[in-house]
C-alpha positions in Angstrom: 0.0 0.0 0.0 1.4 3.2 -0.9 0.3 6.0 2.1 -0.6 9.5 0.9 2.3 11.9 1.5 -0.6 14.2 3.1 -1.4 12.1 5.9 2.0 10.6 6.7 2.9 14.8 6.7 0.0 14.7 9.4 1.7 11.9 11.9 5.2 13.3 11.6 2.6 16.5 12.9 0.9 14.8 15.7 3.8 12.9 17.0 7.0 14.3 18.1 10.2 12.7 17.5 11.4 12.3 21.3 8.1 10.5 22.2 8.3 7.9 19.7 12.0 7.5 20.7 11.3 7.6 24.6 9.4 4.5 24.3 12.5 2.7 24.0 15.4 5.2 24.9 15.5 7.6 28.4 15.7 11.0 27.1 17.1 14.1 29.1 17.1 17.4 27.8 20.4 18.9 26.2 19.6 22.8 25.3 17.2 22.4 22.2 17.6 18.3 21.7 17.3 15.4 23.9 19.8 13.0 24.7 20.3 9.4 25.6 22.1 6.4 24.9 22.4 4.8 21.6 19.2 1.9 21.5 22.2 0.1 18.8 25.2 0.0 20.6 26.2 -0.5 24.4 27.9 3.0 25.8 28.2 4.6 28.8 28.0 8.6 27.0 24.7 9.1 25.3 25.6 9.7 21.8 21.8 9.3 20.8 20.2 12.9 20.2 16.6 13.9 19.1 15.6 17.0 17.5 12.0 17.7 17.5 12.1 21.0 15.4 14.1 19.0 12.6 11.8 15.9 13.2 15.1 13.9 13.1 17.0 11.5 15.4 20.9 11.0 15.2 23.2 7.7 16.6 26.7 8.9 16.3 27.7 5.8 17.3 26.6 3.5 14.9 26.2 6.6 12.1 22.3 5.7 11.8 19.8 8.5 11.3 16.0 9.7 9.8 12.5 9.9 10.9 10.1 8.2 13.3 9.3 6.1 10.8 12.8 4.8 10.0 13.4 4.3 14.1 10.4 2.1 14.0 11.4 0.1 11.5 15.3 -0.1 12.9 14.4 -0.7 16.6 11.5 -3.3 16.2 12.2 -5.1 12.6 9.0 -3.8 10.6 8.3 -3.3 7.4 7.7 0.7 6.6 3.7 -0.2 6.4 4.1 -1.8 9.7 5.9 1.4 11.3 3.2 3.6 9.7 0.4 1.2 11.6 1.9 1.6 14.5 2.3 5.2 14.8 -1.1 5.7 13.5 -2.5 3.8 16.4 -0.6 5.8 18.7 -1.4 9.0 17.1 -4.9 7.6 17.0 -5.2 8.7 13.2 -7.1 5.8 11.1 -5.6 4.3 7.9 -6.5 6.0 5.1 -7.7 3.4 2.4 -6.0 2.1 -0.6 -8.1 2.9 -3.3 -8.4 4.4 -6.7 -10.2 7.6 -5.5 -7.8 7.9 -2.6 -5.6 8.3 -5.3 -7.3 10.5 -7.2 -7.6 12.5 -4.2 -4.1 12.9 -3.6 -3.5 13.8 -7.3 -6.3 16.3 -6.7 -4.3 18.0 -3.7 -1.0 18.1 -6.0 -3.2 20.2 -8.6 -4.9 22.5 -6.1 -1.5 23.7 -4.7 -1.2 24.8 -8.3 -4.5 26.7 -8.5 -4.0 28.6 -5.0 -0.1 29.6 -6.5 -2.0 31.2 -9.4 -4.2 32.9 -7.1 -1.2 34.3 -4.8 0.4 35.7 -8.0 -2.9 37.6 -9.0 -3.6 38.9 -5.5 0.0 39.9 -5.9 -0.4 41.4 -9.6 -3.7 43.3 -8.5 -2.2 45.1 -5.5 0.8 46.5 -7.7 -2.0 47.5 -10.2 -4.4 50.7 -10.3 -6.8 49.2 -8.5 -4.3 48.3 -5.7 -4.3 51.4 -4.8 -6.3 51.7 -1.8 -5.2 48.7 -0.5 -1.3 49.8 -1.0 -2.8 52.7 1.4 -3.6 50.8 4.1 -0.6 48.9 3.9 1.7 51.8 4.0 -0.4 53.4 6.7 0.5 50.3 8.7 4.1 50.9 8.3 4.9 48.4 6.1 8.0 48.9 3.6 7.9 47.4 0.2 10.4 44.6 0.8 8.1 42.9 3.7 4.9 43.4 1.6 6.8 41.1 -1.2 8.5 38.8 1.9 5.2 37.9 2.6 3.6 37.9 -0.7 1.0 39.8 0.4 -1.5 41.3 -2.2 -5.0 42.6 -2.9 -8.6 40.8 -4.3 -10.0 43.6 -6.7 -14.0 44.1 -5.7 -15.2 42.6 -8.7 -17.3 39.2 -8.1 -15.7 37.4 -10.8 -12.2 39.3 -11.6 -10.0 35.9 -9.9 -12.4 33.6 -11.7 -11.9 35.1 -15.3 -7.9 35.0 -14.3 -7.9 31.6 -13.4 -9.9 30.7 -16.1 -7.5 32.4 -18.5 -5.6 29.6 -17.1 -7.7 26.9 -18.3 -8.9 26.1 -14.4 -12.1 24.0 -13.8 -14.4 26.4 -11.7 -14.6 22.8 -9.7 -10.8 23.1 -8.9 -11.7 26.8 -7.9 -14.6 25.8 -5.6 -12.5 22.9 -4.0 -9.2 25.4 -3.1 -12.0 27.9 -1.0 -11.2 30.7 -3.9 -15.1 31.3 -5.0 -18.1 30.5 -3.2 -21.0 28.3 -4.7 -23.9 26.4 -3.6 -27.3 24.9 -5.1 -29.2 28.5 -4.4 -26.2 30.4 -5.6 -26.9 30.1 -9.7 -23.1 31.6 -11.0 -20.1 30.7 -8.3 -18.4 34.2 -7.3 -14.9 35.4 -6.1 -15.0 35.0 -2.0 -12.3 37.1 -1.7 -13.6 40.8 -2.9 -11.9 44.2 -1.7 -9.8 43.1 0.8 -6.0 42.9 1.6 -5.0 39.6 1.5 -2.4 37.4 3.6 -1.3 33.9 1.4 -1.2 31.3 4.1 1.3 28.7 4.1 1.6 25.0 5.5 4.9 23.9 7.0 6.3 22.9 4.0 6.3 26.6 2.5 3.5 26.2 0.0 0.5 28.2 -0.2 -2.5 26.1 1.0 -5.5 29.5 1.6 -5.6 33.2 2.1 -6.7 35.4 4.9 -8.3 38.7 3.7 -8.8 41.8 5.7 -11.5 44.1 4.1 -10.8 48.1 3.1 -14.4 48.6 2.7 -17.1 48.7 5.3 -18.1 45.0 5.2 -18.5 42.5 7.4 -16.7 40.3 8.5 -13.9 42.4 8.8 -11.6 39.2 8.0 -12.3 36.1 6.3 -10.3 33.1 6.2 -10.3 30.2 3.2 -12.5 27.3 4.7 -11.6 24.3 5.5 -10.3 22.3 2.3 -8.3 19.4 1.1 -5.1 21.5 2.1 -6.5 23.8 4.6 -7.3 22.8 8.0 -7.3 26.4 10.0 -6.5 24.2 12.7 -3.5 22.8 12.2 -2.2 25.8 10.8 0.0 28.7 11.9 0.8 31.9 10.1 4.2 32.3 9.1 4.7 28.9 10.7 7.3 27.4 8.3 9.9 30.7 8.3 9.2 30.7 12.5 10.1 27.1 12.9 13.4 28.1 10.6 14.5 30.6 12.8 13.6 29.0 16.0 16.8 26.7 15.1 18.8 29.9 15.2 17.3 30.6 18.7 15.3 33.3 18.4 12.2 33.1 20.8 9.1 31.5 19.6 6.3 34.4 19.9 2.3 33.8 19.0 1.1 37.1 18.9 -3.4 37.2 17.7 -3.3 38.8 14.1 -1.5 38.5 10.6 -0.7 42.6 10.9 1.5 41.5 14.6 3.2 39.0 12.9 4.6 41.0 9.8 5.5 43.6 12.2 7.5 41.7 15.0 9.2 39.7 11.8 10.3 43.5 10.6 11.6 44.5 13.5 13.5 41.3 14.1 11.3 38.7 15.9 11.5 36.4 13.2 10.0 33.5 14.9 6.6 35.1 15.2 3.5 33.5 14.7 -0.2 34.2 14.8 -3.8 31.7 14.5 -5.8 32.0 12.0 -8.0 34.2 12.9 -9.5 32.3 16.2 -8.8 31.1 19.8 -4.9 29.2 20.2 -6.5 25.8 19.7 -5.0 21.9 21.3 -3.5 21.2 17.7 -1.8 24.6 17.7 -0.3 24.5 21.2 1.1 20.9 19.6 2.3 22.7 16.7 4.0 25.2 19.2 5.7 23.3 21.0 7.3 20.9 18.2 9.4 24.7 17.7 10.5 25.3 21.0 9.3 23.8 24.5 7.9 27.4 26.0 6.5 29.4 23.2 5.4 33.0 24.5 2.0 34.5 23.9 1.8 38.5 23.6 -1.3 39.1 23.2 -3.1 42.4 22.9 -3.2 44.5 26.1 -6.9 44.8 26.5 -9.9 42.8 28.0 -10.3 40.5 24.9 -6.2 39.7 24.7 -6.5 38.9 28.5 -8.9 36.9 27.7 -7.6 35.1 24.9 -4.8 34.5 27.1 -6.5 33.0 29.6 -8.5 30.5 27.1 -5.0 29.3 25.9 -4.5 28.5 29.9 -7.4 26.1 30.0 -6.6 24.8 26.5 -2.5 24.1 27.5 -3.0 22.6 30.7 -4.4 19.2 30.1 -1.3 18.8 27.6 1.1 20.5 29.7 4.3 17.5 30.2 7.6 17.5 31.6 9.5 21.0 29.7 6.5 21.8 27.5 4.7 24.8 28.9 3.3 28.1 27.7 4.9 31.6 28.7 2.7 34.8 28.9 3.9 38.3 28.3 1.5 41.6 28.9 1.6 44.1 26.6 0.6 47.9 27.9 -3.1 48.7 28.2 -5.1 49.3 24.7 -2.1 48.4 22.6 -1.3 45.3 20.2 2.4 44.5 19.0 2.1 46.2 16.1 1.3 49.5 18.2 4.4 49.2 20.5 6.4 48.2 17.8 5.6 51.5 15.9 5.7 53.6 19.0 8.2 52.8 21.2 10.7 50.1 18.7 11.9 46.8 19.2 13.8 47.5 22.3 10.3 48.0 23.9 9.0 44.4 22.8 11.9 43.2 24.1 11.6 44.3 27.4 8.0 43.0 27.4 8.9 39.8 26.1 11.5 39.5 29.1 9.2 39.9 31.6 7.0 37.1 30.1 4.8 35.0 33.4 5.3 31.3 33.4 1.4 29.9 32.5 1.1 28.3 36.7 1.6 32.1 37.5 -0.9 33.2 34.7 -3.6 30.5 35.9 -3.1 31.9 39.7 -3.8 35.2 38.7 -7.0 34.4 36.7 -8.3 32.7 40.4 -7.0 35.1 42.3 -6.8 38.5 40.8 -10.7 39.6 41.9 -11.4 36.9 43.8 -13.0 38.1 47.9 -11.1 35.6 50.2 -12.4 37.5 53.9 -14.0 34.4 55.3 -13.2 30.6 55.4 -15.4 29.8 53.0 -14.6 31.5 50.3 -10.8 30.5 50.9 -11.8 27.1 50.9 -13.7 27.6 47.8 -10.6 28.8 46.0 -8.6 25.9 47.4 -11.2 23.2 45.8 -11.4 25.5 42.6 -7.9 25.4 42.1 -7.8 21.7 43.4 -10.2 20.8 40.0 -8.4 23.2 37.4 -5.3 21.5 38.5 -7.2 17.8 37.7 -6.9 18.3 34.0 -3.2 18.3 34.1 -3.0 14.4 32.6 0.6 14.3 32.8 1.2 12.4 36.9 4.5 14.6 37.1 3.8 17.9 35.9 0.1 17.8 38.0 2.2 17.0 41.1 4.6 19.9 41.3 1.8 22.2 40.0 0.1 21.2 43.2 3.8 21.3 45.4 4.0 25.4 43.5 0.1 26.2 44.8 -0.1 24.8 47.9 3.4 27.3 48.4 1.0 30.2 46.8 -2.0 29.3 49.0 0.5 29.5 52.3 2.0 32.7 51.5 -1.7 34.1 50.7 -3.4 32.9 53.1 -0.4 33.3 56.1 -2.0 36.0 57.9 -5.2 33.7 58.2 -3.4 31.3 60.7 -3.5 34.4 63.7 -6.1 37.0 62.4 -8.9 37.0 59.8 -7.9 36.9 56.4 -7.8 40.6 54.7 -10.3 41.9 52.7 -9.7 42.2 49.3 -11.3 45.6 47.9 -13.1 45.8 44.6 -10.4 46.5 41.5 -9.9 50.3 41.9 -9.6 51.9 38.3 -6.0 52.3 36.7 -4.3 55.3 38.2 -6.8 55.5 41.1 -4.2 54.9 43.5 -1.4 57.6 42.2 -0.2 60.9 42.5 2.1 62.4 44.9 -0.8 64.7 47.1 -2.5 61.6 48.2 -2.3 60.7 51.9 -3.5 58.0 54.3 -5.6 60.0 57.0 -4.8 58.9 60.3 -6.9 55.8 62.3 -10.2 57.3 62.6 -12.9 57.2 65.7 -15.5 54.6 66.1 -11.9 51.8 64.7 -10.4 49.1 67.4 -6.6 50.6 68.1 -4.0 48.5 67.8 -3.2 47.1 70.9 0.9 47.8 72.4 2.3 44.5 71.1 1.5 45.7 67.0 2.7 48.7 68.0 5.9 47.4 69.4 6.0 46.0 65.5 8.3 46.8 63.0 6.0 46.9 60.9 3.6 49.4 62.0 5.8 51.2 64.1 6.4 54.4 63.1 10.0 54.4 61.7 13.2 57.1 62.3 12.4 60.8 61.3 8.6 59.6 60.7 9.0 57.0 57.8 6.2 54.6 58.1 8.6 51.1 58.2 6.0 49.8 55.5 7.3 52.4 53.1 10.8 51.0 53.9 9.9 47.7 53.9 9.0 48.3 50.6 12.0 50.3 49.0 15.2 47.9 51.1 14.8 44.6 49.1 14.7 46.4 45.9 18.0 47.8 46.2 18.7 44.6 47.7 17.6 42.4 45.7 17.8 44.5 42.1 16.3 41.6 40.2 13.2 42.3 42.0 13.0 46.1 40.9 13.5 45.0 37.2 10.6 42.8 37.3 8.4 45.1 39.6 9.8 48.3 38.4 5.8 49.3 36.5 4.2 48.4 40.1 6.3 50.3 41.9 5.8 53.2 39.8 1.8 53.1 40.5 2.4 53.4 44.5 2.7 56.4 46.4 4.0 57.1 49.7 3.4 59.7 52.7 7.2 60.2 52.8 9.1 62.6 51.8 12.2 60.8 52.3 10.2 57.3 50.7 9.0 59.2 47.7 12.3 60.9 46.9 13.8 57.1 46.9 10.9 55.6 45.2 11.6 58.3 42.5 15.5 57.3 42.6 15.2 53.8 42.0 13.1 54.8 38.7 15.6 56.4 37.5 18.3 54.1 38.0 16.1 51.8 36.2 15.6 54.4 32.8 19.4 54.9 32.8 20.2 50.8 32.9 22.3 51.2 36.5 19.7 48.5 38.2 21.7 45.5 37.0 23.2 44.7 40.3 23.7 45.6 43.4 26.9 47.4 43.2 26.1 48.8 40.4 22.6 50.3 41.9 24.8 51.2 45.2 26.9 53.6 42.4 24.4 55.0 40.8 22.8 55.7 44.2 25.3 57.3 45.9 26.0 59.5 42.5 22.3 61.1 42.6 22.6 61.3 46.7 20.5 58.9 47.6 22.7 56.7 49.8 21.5 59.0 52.8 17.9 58.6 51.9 18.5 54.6 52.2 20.7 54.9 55.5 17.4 56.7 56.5 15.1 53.4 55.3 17.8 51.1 57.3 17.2 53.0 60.4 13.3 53.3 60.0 13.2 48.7 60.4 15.9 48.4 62.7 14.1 45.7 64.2 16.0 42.0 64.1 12.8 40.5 62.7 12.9 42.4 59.0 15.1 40.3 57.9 13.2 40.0 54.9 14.5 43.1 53.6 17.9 42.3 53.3 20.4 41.1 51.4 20.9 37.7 52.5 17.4 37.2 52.4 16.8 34.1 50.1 15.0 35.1 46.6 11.9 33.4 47.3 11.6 34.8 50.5 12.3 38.3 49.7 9.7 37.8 46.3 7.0 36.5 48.1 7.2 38.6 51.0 7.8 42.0 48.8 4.0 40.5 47.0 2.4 40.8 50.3 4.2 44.5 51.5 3.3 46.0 48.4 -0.9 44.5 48.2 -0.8 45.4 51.7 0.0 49.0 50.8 -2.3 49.5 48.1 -5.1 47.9 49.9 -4.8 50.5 52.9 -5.1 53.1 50.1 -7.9 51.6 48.7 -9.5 51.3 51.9 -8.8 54.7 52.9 -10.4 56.2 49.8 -13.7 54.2 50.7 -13.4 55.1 54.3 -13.3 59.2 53.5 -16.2 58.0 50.9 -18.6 56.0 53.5 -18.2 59.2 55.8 -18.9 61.9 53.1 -22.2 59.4 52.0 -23.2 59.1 55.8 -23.0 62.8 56.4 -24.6 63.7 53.6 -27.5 61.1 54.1 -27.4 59.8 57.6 -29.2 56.5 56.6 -28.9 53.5 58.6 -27.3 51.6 54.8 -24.9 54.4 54.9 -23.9 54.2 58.6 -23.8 50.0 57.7 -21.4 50.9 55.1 -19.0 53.2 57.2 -18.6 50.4 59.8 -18.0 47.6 57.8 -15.2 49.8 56.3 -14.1 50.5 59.5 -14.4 47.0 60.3 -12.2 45.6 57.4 -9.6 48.2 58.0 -9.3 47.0 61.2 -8.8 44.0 60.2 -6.1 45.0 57.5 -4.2 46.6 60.5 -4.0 43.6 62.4 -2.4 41.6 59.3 -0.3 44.5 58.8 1.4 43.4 62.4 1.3 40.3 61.1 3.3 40.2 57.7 6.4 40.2 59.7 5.7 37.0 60.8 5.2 35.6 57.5 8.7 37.2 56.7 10.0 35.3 59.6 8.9 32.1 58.5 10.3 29.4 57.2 7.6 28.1 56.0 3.6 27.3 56.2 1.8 23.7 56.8 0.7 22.4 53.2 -2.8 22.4 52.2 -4.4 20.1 49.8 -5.9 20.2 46.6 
C-alpha cells in the first residue's frame, strides 16, 4: 500500500520525534535536543540525540539516522507499512484506504496547490495594479516597507465578483478546482459561483512545507466580516495551521524566541523588527493542535497578546486549552503588553527595544492561571478561601501528565501559604473591589490617620516593626517596601511598573521611590553594586541609610540582602498588596463618611462600619506580615 504523502505529513505533525524515541530510549534534555544512549550499541556517553524541530533522530555511534518512521522500522524489525500502523494507532489517526479515489484525491491536492499559487500571484499582480491602490494605502499606513509586503507575498482581491475567476480561467482552471481550493463560493441557491475574496487585503497562508494552501483577507471597505479566512479544504485545516509557521520554525533553530502574537498585521511587524519567529492563528482562539504545533518549535513558546480585555482573555482561554497537555519541559509563557495596545502599536511607538523588554518579563502559564483565580477573587471568610482551594484543586485535575500535575500542586499549595499566612493568627484581609487604573497615584495623596469609632492597635503591633512608626517619621512599610529592591535589584526589574503606581506619605520614601526609577531608565539597576553607584552618585545613599534605620528591628530580615529570593519575592508580594489595599480602603473610608453625612441613613452608617471593620482587620495583618517574613515556612494544604 502506498500511504498519501498528506497524511504521513500529518503523523510526523501529531507525533514528536522524542516520544516515539522515549518508548524505547530515556531522554534528558540537552539545550534544544534530547539525549540518551544509543538503543544500537552499548555505551556509557549518550551519543543518541533527538531533534523535534528538525523531526530527526541522530546515533553517532553507529552513524544511523532519519525519521520516526525509519526508528520504528530499525528498533523493532518492521516493514515501513508496519511502522506507519503503528504510529497511527498511537497517534490515534485511522488508515487511510488504498483505493483508486484515494488516489485521485491525492492527485487532486498536487493540482490545487497549483490553482492557489495562481491565485497568490494575482492577489499579488492586482495590488501592484491601479486598483491596488487603496489597498497599497492601508498597507503603507500600517508601516509596512515594500520589501516585507513582497516577503510575505501579500496582495490585494479587486471588488469585482468574478475578476480571480476570469484569471484563473485564462488559465484553463475547472471552476470545480476553484470551488474545491475555498477561492469562489457556490452552492445549489447560488446560480453563478463568485470570487469570495472581494476588496480586501490579502495574507497567502502557508503549510509547514512553504506552499500556499489558503488566504486570509482583511476588508478596506465597510463590510463585514472584517476578516475572512479560506474554509476548510483538502489543504486547509485552520487548525493545524499557523501563520508564518514554516519561516518561525526556521528561525527558531537559530534561537530566536518562539512568539504567538493574535493577528497577521503583529506577525509581519514583529518579523520586521527582528522577531522572526513570530507566529499568529488564523484568525481564532490558540486551539490543542496549535499549542502541539507550538511546542514541536521550541518547549515554552510566549504568547503577547493584545493589552486589553479581549487579549487577556484570549490569554486566559490558551491556559485552560495548554494545561491538560502541559508534560515535563512543555509549557506556555505569557507576556502583557501595555493597556489598549497590540504589538504592532508598541512596535511602531516605542521600537523593538520596547518588545523586548516585554517579552523579558514574560509570566510562566502556573503564574498566569493563579492570577486568573485570584486577581478579583474576595477571600475574607473561610469559606470563600476554601472555595478557591477546591477550585484550584479541580483546574489543576486536567493536568494528565502524573509529574507535571504534582509539582503544580507542590507550586500552589506554596501560593496558598504565602496568601493565606496571615489567616493562621487573624482573619484573612479583605480584598477591595479593582480600583480603576491610576486611582491609587499621585504624589498629594495621603493616608488619614486611624479614625474614631476603629479598634486601636493594641501595644504589642505597635511594638512591631511593621507598624511602628520608623526614624524621622517613615512609616517602616514604606521602607519595607524600598530595602529589598535595592537589595535584591532583580526584584526592581521585574516590579519596576508596580512600583511606579504606589505612592507614599514620605518625603524621604517618595524621593527614593523616584530614585530607584531612574536608576532603572538609565540601565544602572543590574546589580547591586552597580545600583549602590548609581545611588550614591544622585545622593541617595542617605535617603537609604534613613530606610535602614526606619526597620531596625531583628525580625525584618526580609529586607535584606541575604534574604533568600523566594523569600524576599514573596514577601515584597504581600508589603506592596498590603500598601495598596490601605489606600484603597482609605479612599472608601473618606467615601462612607462623606455618604453618611450627607444622608445619615442606617445603609450608609452599615457601610462606614464595615469599612471600619475591614480596616481594622487590615491593620492587624499588617502586624502580622512580619511573621510571615519570619517564617520558614507554612503547613501544606491540599488540593
Amino acid at each position: 500500500m502506498r500511504f498519501p504523502p498528506s497524511f504521513l505529513e500529518e503523523l510526523r505533525a501529531r507525533l514528536p520525534v522524542s516520544e516515539v524515541v522515549r518508548a524505547r530510549v530515556a531522554l534528558k534534555k540537552a539545550g534544544r535536543e534530547w539525549k540518551g544512549l544509543s538503543p544500537f550499541n552499548t555505551e556509557k556517553t549518550p551519543s543518541f540525540f533527538v531533534n523535534d524541530q528538525k523531526q530527526a533522530w541522530f546515533d553517532f555511534s553507529s552513524g544511523k539516522n532519519g525519521s520516526i518512521f525509519d526508528f520504528v522500522m530499525l528498533t523493532e524489525g518492521v516493514s515501513f507499512r508496519e511502522a506507519v500502523e503503528r504510529l497511527a494507532a498511537q497517534a490515534g489517526l485511522p488508515l487511510p484506504q488504498s483505493s483508486p479515489e484515494e488516489e485521485k484525491r491525492e492527485a487532486r491536492r498536487k493540482t490545487l496547490y497549483e490553482v492557489v499559487e495562481l491565485a497568490a500571484q494575482f492577489f499579488e499582480e492586482s495590488l501592484q495594479s491601479r486598483t491596488g491602490a487603496r489597498a497599497r494605502g492601508y498597507l503603507a499606513d500600517r508601516g509596512l516597507l515594500p520589501e516585507t509586503i513582497a516577503r510575505f507575498r501579500l496582495g490585494y482581491a479587486p471588488a469585482e465578483r468574478f475578476a480571480l475567476k476570469e484569471f484563473l480561467g485564462a488559465k484553463k482552471i475547472p471552476v470545480e478546482d476553484m470551488v474545491e481550493a475555498g477561492l469562489l463560493i457556490a452552492g445549489d441557491d447560488i446560480p453563478v459561483p463568485f470570487d469570495r475574496f472581494r476588496e480586501r487585503a490579502m495574507f497567502p497562508i502557508h503549510d509547514f512545507k512553504g506552499r500556499i494552501v489558503g488566504f486570509g483577507g482583511r476588508a478596506l471597505g465597510d463590510v463585514e466580516p472584517k476578516y475572512l479566512n479560506s474554509p476548510e479544504t483538502p489543504l486547509f485545516h485552520k487548525g493545524w495551521l499557523l501563520y508564518n509557521g514554516a519561516p518561525a520554525r526556521q528561525a527558531t533553530q537559530k534561537d530566536h524566541p518562539l512568539v504567538v502574537v493574535e493577528g497577521y498585521m503583529d506577525a509581519i511587524a514583529m518579523v520586521a523588527a527582528g522577531f522572526e519567529a513570530t507566529v499568529a492563528p488564523l484568525g481564532t482562539a490558540l486551539t490543542e493542535d496549535q499549542i502541539g504545533l507550538l511546542w514541536r518549535m521550541a518547549p515554552e513558546p510566549i504568547l503577547c497578546f493584545d493589552g486589553d480585555k479581549a487579549g487577556t482573555r484570549a490569554a486566559f482561554r490558551a491556559v485552560d486549552h495548554a494545561l491538560p497537555l502541559l508534560a515535563p519541559g512543555k509549557s506556555l509563557r505569557f507576556a502583557t503588553l501595555p493597556e489598549g495596545q497590540d504589538p504592532d502599536d508598541l512596535i511602531r511607538s516605542a521600537g523593538a527595544d520596547a518588545m523586548n523588554e516585554v517579552l523579558g518579563k514574560a509570566r510562566p502559564l502556573a503564574e498566569m492561571l493563579w492570577i486568573r483565580e485570584t486577581a478579583e477573587a474576595r477571600l475574607d471568610t473561610p469559606e470563600r478561601r476554601a472555595a478557591l482551594e477546591q477550585r484550584l484543586g479541580e483546574l489543576l485535575r486536567a493536568i494528565q501528565d502524573e509529574t507535571v500535575r504534582r509539582y503544580y500542586r507542590e507550586d500552589f499549595q506554596a501560593r496558598l501559604g504565602r496568601l493565606f499566612a496571615p489567616a493562621s493568627s487573624a482573619p484573612a484581609p479583605y480584598r477591595p473591589p479593582y480600583a480603576p487604573r491610576g486611582a491609587l497615584r499621585g504624589p498629594n495623596r495621603r493616608l488619614p490617620e486611624p479614625r474614631a469609632g476603629l479598634s486601636p492597635r493594641s501595644s504589642q503591633f505597635a511594638q512591631r516593626s511593621v507598624t511602628h512608626r520608623g526614624q524621622a517619621g517613615i512609616p517602616a512599610r514604606e521602607a519595607l517596601i524600598l530595602l529589598p529592591l535595592i537589595n535584591h535589584p532583580w526584584l526592581l526589574g521585574e516590579h519596576a511598573e508596580e512600583l511606579a503606581a504606589l505612592d507614599f506619605r514620605s518625603p524621604d520614601a517618595e524621593a527614593l521611590r523616584r530614585a530607584l526609577l531612574d536608576a532603572m531608565a538609565a540601565d544602572a539597576a543590574e546589580d547591586f553594586a552597580t545600583l549602590q553607584a548609581h545611588l550614591a552618585s544622585t545622593g541617595a545613599s542617605e535617603l537609604q541609610a534613613r530606610m535602614e534605620r526606619a526597620i531596625s528591628h531583628r525580625s525584618d530580615w526580609t529586607a535584606r540582602a541575604d534574604a533568600a529570593p523566594e523569600d524576599v519575592q514573596a514577601f515584597w508580594h504581600q508589603i506592596a498588596s498590603l500598601h495598596r489595599r490601605k489606600r484603597t480602603l482609605s479612599k472608601e473610608l473618606k467615601e462612607a463618611e462623606r455618604a453618611l453625612g450627607a444622608d445619615p441613613t442606617e445603609a450608609n452608617f452599615a457601610r462606614l462600619k464595615d469599612v471600619q471593620e475591614r480596616i481594622t482587620v487590615l491593620d492587624g495583618t499588617e502586624a502580622l506580615i512580619e511573621g510571615f517574613g519570619a517564617s520558614s515556612g507554612r503547613p501544606a494544604r491540599s488540593m
